[in-house]
Each structure stands twice: as C-alpha cells, then as structure tokens.
C-alpha positions as CSV (number, residue, x, y, z in Angstrom):
1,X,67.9,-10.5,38.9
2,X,66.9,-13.2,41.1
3,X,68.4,-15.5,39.1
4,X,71.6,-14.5,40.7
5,X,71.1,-14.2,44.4
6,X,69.4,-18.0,44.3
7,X,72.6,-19.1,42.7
8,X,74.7,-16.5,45.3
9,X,72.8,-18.4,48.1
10,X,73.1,-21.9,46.3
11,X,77.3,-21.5,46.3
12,X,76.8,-21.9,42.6
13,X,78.6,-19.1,40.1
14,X,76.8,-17.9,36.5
15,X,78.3,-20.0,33.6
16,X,77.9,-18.7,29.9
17,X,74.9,-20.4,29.4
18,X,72.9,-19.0,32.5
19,X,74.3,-15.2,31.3
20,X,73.5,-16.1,28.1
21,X,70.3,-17.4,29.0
22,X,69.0,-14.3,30.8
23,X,70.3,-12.0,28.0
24,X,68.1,-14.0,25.5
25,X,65.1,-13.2,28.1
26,X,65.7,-9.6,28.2
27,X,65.8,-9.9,24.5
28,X,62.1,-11.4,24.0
29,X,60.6,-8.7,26.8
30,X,62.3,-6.1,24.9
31,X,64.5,-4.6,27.5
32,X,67.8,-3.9,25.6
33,X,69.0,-2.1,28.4
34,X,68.8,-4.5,30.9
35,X,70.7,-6.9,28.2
36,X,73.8,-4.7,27.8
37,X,73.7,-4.5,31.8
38,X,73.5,-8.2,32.5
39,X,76.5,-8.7,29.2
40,X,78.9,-5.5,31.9
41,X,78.5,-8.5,34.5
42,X,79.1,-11.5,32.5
43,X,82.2,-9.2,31.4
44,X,83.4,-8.1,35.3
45,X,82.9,-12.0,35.7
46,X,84.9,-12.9,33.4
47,X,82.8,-15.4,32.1
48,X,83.9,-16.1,28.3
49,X,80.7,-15.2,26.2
50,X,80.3,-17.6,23.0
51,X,78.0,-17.0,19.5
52,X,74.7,-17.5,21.6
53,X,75.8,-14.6,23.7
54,X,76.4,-12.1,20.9
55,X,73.5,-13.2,19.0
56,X,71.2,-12.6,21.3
57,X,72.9,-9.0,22.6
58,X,72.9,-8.2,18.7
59,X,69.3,-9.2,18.8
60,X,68.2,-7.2,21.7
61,X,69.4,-4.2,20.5
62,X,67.8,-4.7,17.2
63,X,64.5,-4.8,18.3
64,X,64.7,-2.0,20.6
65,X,65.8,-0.1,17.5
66,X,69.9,0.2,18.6
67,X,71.6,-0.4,15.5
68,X,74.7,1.8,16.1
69,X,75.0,-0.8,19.3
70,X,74.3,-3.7,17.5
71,X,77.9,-2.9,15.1
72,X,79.4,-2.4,18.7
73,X,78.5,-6.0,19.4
74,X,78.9,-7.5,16.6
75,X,82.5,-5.9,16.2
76,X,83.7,-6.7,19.6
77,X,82.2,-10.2,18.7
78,X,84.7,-10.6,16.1
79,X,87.6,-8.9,17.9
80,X,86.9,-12.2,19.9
81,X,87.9,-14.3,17.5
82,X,84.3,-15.6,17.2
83,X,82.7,-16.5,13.6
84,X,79.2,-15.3,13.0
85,X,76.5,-17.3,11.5
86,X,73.8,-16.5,8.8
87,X,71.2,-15.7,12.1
88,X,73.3,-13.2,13.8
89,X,73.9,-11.6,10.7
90,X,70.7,-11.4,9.6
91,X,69.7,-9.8,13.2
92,X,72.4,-7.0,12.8
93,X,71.1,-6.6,8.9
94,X,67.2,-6.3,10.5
95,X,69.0,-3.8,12.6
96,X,70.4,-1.8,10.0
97,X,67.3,-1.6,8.1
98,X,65.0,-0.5,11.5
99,X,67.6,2.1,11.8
100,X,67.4,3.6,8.0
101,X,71.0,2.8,7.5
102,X,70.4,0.8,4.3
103,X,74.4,1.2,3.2
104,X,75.2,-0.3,6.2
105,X,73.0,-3.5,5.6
106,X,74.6,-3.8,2.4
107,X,77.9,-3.5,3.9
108,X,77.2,-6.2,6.3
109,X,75.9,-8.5,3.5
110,X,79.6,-7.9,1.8
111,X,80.9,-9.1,5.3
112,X,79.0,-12.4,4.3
113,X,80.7,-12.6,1.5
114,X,83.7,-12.0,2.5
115,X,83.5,-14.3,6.0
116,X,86.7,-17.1,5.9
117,X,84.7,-19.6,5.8
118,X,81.3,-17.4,3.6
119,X,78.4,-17.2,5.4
120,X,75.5,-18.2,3.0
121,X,72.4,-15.7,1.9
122,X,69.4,-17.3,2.6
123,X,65.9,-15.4,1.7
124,X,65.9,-14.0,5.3
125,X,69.1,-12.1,4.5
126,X,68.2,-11.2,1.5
127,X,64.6,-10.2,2.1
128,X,66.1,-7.9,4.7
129,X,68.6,-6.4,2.6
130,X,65.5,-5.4,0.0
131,X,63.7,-4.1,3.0
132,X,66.7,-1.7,4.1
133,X,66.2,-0.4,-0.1
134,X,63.6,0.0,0.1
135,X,63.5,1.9,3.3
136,X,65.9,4.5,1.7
137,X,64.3,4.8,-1.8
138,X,67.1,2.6,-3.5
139,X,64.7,0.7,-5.6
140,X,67.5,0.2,-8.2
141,X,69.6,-1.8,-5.5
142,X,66.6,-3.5,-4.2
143,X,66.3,-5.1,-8.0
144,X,70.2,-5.7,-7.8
145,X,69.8,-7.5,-4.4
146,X,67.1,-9.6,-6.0
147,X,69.1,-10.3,-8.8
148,X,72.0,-11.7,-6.7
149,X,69.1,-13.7,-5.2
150,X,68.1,-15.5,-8.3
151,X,71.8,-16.1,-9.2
152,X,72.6,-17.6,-6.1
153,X,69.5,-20.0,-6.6
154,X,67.7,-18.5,-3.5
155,X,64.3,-19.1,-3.9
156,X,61.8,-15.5,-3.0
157,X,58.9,-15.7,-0.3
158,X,55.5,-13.8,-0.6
159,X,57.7,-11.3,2.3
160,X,60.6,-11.3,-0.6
161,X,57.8,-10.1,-3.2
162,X,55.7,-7.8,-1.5
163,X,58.9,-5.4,-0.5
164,X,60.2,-5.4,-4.2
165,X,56.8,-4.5,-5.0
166,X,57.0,-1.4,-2.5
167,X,60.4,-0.7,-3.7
168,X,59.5,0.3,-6.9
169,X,55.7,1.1,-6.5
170,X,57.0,3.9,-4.2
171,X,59.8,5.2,-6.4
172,X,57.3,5.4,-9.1
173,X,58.7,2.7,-11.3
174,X,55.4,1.3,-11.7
175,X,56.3,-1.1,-14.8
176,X,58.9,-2.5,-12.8
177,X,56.3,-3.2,-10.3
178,X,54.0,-4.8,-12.3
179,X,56.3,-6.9,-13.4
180,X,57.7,-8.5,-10.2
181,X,53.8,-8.8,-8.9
182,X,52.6,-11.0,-11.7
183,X,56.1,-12.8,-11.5
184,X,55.1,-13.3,-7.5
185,X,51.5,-14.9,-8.9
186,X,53.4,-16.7,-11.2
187,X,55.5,-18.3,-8.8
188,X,51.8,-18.8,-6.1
189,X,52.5,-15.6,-3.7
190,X,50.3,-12.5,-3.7
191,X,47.3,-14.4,-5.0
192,X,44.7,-11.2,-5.2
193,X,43.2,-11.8,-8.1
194,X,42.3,-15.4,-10.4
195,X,43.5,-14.4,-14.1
196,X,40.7,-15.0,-16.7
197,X,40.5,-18.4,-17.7
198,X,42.4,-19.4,-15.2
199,X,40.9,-22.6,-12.7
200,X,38.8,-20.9,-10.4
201,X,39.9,-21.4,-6.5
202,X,37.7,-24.5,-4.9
203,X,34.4,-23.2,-3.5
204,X,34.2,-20.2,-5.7
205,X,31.2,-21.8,-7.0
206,X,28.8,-20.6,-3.5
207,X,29.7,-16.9,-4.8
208,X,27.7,-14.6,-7.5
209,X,30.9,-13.3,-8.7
210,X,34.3,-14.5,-9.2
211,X,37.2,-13.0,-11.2
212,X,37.4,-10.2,-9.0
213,X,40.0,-8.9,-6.8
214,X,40.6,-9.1,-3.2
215,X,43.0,-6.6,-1.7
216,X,43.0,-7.7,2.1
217,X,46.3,-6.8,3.5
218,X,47.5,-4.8,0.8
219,X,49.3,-1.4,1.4
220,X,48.2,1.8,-0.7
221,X,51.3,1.1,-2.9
222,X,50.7,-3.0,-3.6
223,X,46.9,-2.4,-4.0
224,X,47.3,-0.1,-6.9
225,X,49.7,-1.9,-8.4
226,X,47.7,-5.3,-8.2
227,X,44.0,-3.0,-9.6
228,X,46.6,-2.2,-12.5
229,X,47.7,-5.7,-12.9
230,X,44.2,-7.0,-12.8
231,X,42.6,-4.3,-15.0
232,X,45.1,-5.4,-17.6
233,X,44.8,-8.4,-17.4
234,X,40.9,-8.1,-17.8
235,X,41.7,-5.9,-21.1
236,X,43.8,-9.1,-22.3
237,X,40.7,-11.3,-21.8
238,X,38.4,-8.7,-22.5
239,X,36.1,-10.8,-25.0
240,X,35.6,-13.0,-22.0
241,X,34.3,-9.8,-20.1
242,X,31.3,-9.8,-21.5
243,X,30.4,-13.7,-21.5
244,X,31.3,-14.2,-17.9
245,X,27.3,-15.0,-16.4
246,X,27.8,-12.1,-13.5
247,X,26.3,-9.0,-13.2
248,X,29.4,-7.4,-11.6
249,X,33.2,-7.6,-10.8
250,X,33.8,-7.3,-6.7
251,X,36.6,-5.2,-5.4
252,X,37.4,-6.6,-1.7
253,X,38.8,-3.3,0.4
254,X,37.9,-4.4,3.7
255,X,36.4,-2.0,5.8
256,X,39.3,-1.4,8.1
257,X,39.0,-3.5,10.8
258,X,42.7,-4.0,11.5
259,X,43.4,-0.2,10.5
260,X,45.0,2.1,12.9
261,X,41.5,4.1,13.1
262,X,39.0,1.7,13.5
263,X,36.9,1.3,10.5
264,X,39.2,3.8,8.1
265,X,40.4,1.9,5.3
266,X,43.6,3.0,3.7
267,X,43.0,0.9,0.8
268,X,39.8,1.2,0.4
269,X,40.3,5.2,0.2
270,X,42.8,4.8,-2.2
271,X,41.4,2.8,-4.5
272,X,38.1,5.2,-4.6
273,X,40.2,7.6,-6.1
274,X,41.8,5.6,-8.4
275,X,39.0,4.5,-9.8
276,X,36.9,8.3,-9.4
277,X,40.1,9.7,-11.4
278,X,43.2,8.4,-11.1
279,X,43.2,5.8,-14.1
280,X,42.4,8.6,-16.9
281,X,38.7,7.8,-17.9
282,X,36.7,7.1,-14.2
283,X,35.5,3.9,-13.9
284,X,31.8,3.5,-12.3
285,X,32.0,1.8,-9.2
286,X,29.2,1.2,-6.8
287,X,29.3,1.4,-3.3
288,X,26.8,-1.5,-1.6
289,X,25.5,-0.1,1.7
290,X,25.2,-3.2,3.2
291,X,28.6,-4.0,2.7
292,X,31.6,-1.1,3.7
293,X,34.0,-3.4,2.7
294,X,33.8,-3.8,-0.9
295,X,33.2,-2.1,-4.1
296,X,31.2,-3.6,-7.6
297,X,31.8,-2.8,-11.1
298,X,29.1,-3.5,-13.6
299,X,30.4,-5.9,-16.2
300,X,28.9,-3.6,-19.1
301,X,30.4,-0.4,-17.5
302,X,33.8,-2.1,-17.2
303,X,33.5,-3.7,-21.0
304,X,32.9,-0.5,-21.7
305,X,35.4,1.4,-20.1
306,X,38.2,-1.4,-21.1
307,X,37.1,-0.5,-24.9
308,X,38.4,2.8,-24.5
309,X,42.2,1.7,-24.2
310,X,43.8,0.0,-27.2
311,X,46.4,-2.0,-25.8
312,X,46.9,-3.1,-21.7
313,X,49.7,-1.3,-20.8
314,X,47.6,1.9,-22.0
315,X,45.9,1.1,-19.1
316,X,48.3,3.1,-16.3
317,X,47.5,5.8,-13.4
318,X,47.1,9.7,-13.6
319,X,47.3,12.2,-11.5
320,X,47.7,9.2,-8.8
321,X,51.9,10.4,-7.2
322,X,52.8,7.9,-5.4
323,X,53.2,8.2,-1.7
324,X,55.6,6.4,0.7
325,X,53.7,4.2,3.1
C-alpha cells in the first residue's frame, strides 16, 4: 500500500487508526483478502487493534461471503478482552446468514443476550436473524424471532415484513403469510393494494381505475400472497365490486425491466398462472398490448368469479407449490 511507504519515507509509523483505516477501505472495495493481510501487519507491528479494527475485519469478510472467518475474528476479538457492540454483531449475524448457517446466527444472537453488559436487539439484528430462517426453511423460528421482537418492543421495518412473508410463503404456510402481510399494511409497509373503502392515495383521481393492485418489486412468493390478500379482501367488500364506476381492476406486473433477462417478468409469469389455474376457478384476465406491464380484470368477470366462493378464506391457491426464490 502506498499508504505505508509515504509514512516509511515521512519517519512516521502506522497507529491503530491508519491500520484500521485501510482495513475499512479494503472492506468497501470488497477485497477481504487484502483486509486479513493488512490485519497479519498491524499484528507483526504490534500495533493494539481496538472495536473499529474488528468491526471492520468482521465486516470485510462478511461481504465477501467468509463467515467461518468472520467467528475467527470475532473470537479472537473477544480473547482480547474487547466488548462488541450491536454493529459488529449484527455484521457477523449478516455473515452467518450469507453463509446458510442460520444456527449459527441464532447462536450469536444468544451471545447478545448473554454479553456482561447485554448488547441490545435492534430491528437490524433481528431482521437479520429472520433472514438466516428463512434462508434455511425454519419459518417456525423466523415467527419465534419475530415474537421476541414484539416483546422486546422493537418496532418491524417494511425489510422485517417482507422476509417473514417469504418465510412462510416459501414453507407453504400461506395463512401465516397472509396474516403477517396485512399486519405489515396495517402497520403502513407493503402498501400494494388500497383496501375497499379505504381513502384513496392523493392523485388517484387522474387514473380510470383504482383499487387495484400494484406488485412492483414483489418476489414470486410475496406477489401471490399479496393477489390472495387482495382478492379476499375484494370478496369482503364484494357488494362494493359492482358499484365502483370502473370498467376494470389493474394488476401492475411490470414488464421486467429490472429483471435478470431484460424484459422477463418473474412476477408477471407467475401471476398468469395463478390466475389461468392456480386459484381453483380461472379468473379472466386481459392482457393490453399496449401495455406488457400490466394485467385487467373486468369488474363483472371478477363479481362474478368472487360469487363462486362463499366465504374469503375459500379463496386459496391450487396446484400453485410453492417454490423458493
């Protein structure tokens, strides 16, 4: 690094904070390798590395995907003597879940617990620890960790939501699913859809149809939970169905502009087949051809196709298994 032979040349020898400072660099450029390197020279230096030092080693092997390395830190970090904090554990927990390990991401949230002083969860940790569930198809823990959430008075995000949604959209516990997206609405995060009767958004007025859904963003596993949601919803208000002064319900896809494949939507495929035959009785969509990214529903085809299912929750996929994504 020429970092070092200007401060060779200058007399002047690396302090923790310069070390520190160039580990942190290699961190945000991604070179874990060159992190460890520069921490072997700090260590031959004997230079005395502090929680800055260790949280940013712990971070660079996180993101290039070293979690076994990242315990290595962290342990020798606290062989030191040195007290983590929430950040640094959070780092080794985002570690932990890149790396599949999602026992050992609940082992280091014990560590929290058990900390002298406690580190405190906050929804980063916490978040994370549902991410490493759902990662290893524990969407029974991933409810657990967001029950230790609420208890603890930590408040979700729309991140927080979305991932307890894939937890238990992909283990097929699609009730459980439903019910943690409309509590996610409830609380103002993954706003897809405006309920019947509900306020309509400002400047819905300039469009033709409103009370439709809008999926941008949405994975295969969230979108189908969310057309569920809505649908039953609609079959709730379904009297309203029919006096809404609209021709048509819009289902927003998108057209898959941000997709791996340029212009192959994910959702937009999926929820094609839901609605060609994975919801029981098909539900007649049309597809505009001036407009790839969207779908529209006649309001008397979807009257009529809500009449055919007695209660909401009769409303519910078929021969739709879910898929990880």
């Amino acid at each position: 690094m020429e970092v070092f032979k200007w401060m060779k040349a200058a007399g002047l020898e690396p302090d923790t904070i310069t070390y520190s400072s160039l580990i942190s660099v290699c961190e945000k450029s991604g070179q874990w390798e060159k992190a460890l390197d520069i921490f072997g020279w700090m260590s031959m230096a004997k230079v005395k590395a502090n929680v800055v030092t260790y949280g940013s080693l712990i971070a660079a092997c996180e993101k290039g995907g070293q979690w076994e390395l990242a315990l290595e830190v962290f342990q020798e970090m606290f062989n030191s003597g040195l007290q983590a904090n929430a950040t640094t554990f959070n780092t080794l927990i985002c570690a932990c879940e890149k790396g599949g390990q999602w026992r050992q991401a609940l082992e280091v949230g014990t560590w929290m617990d058990n900390a002298d002083p406690p580190v405190e969860k906050d929804v980063v940790t916490y978040t994370a620890l549902i991410s490493a569930c759902n990662k290893g198809r524990q969407w029974e823990r991933a409810l657990a960790v967001n029950q230790e959430m609420q208890l603890r008075g930590v408040r979700e995000n729309e991140v927080t939501y979305s991932t307890l949604v894939e937890a238990a959209g992909n283990a097929g516990q699609v009730e459980a699913a439903i019910e943690v997206f409309e509590r996610a609405m409830a609380a103002g995060f993954m706003q897809c859809y405006t309920p019947l009767g509900a306020p309509l958004p400002q400047g819905s007025e300039r469009y033709d149809t409103v009370y439709g859904v809008d999926l941008h963003g949405c994975s295969e596993t969230i979108c189908r939970i969310c057309m569920l949601s809505w649908l039953r919803q609609l079959k709730r208000g379904q009297a309203t169905v029919t006096q809404l002064d609209q021709p048509y319900m819009e289902i927003i896809t998108g057209w898959g502009k941000n997709s791996k494949v340029l212009g192959v939507s994910k959702v937009r495929n999926a929820v094609s087949r839901m609605l060609a035959d994975g919801l029981g009785e098909p539900l007649r969509f049309i597809a505009p051809e001036d407009n790839s990214g969207l779908f529209r529903v006649k309001c008397d085809d979807l009257e009529d196709w809500l009449a055919l299912h007695e209660r909401p929750e009769d409303i519910a996929l078929s021969n739709m298994p879910y898929e990880r994504v």
